[in-house]
C-alpha angles and dihedrals in degrees: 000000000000109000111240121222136215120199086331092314133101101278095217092179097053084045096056083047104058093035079055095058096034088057088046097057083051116254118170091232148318129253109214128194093025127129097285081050091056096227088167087071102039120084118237092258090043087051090052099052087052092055094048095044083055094041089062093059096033100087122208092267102059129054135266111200121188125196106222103159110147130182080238130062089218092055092059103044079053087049095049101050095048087046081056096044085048092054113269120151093202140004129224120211125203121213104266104241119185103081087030090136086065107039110091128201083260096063094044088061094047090047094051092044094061103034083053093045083049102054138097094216144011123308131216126205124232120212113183104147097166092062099036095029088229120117126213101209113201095245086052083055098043078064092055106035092066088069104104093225097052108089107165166334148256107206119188098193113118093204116106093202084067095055094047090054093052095048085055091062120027112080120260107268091046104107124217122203130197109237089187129089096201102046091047093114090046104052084047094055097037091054101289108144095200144330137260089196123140098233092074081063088068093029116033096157102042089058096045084059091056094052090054099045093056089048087054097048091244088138096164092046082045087046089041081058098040093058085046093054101034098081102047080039089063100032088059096048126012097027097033115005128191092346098057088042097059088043084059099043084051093055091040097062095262128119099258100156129180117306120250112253147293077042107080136205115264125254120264084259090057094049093052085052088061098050089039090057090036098054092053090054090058 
């Protein structure tokens, strides 16, 4: 979920619109303060007004997700316990990344164990290595996964093999989700139970097909999905980023909004681009 702004402030009621219509259409949940909701850029308090604005349209049967990966193990037990005391049901926690040539796999372990040992609720991991340069391996997961308050993961890899691989190793009741718009086929197929991705922000509907088609072994309908998604997925996160997701929550009825800086709007070209890619997808 981007976070919209108002005159430079968390727009609350923009926010409580959009978790309204994307509960409508049916999504399982929402995952507030993450990268597309450019936590890096949002101050604690401002973080904790998002969550509880979502938490008001999220009912008990759906899922509210908060980011609350911090550099520091202690900032993001804090973060996590305020994500849990603003109404979060569970928290996921990106890799820390600055000092990644000097966090071993050890420390990571030991990061996500207290962090986990330390949280009201159940945390996520958040593997994104093309963004934090810090890889989560499955054996490293495997680790992870056998606290009892460590339920799952958000992998960003589009390779199937990956996901396979985690699904291998991580217990039964340990849920793998799919971060990347276009891998989502082939997560689902290789042992991915579901996806965190954008582009459900813009179609909500269109992705939960596709869900359904894979559970139901219509691969060619689910393949059929996958090609229709793939090219709005790329241009509002890796080709554009914030910026083109909020341009296409904007023409898609949603409250987008303009990104915080230093991120800028984009140009009237990039815009076209957008519309042109949205309107094939309808």
């Amino acid at each position: 979920m981007p976070t919209p702004f108002k005159d430079g402030e968390v727009d609350v009621a923009a926010i409580r619109s959009n978790v309204r219509k994307w509960i409508a259409a049916g999504l399982g949940g929402v995952v507030t303060v993450g990268t597309n909701g450019e936590a890096a850029l949002l101050d604690d308090d401002e973080a904790d007004r998002v969550i509880e604005a979502a938490r008001q349209e999220v009912p008990p049967d759906r899922v509210l997700l908060a980011g609350t990966g911090h550099e520091s193990t202690r900032a993001t037990i804090a973060a996590a316990r305020r994500a849990a005391a603003a109404g979060a049901d569970a928290v996921l926690v990106k890799t820390p990344s600055v000092y990644r040539a000097h966090v071993t796999v050890t420390g990571l372990v030991s990061h996500y164990t207290a962090v986990a040992d330390a949280s009201p609720v159940p945390v996520l991991l958040y593997n994104f290595p093309g963004s934090t340069g810090v890889n989560l391996a499955p054996d490293t997961v495997a680790r992870l996964a056998a606290h009892p308050n460590i339920v799952g993961m958000k992998e960003t890899s589009t390779d199937g093999a990956q996901f396979a691989d985690l699904s291998a190793a991580v217990p039964e009741g340990f849920t793998v989700l799919c971060g990347a718009a276009p891998g989502v086929f082939a997560a689902l197929c290789a042992g991915a139970r579901g996806a965190i991705i954008a582009v459900s922000a813009l179609l909500p509907s269109v992705c939960l097909d596709l869900l359904s088609h894979v559970r139901a072994g219509r691969y060619d309908e689910a393949r059929a999905l996958q090609r229709r998604i793939t090219p709005l997925g790329r241009a509002v996160t890796t080709m554009y980023g914030i910026p083109g997701l909020k341009t296409a929550l904007d023409l898609s009825g949603y409250c987008g909004g303009e990104p915080r800086p230093p991120l800028a709007p984009l140009s009237g070209d990039a815009v076209e681009q957008i519309r042109t890619l949205l309107d094939a997808t309808r």
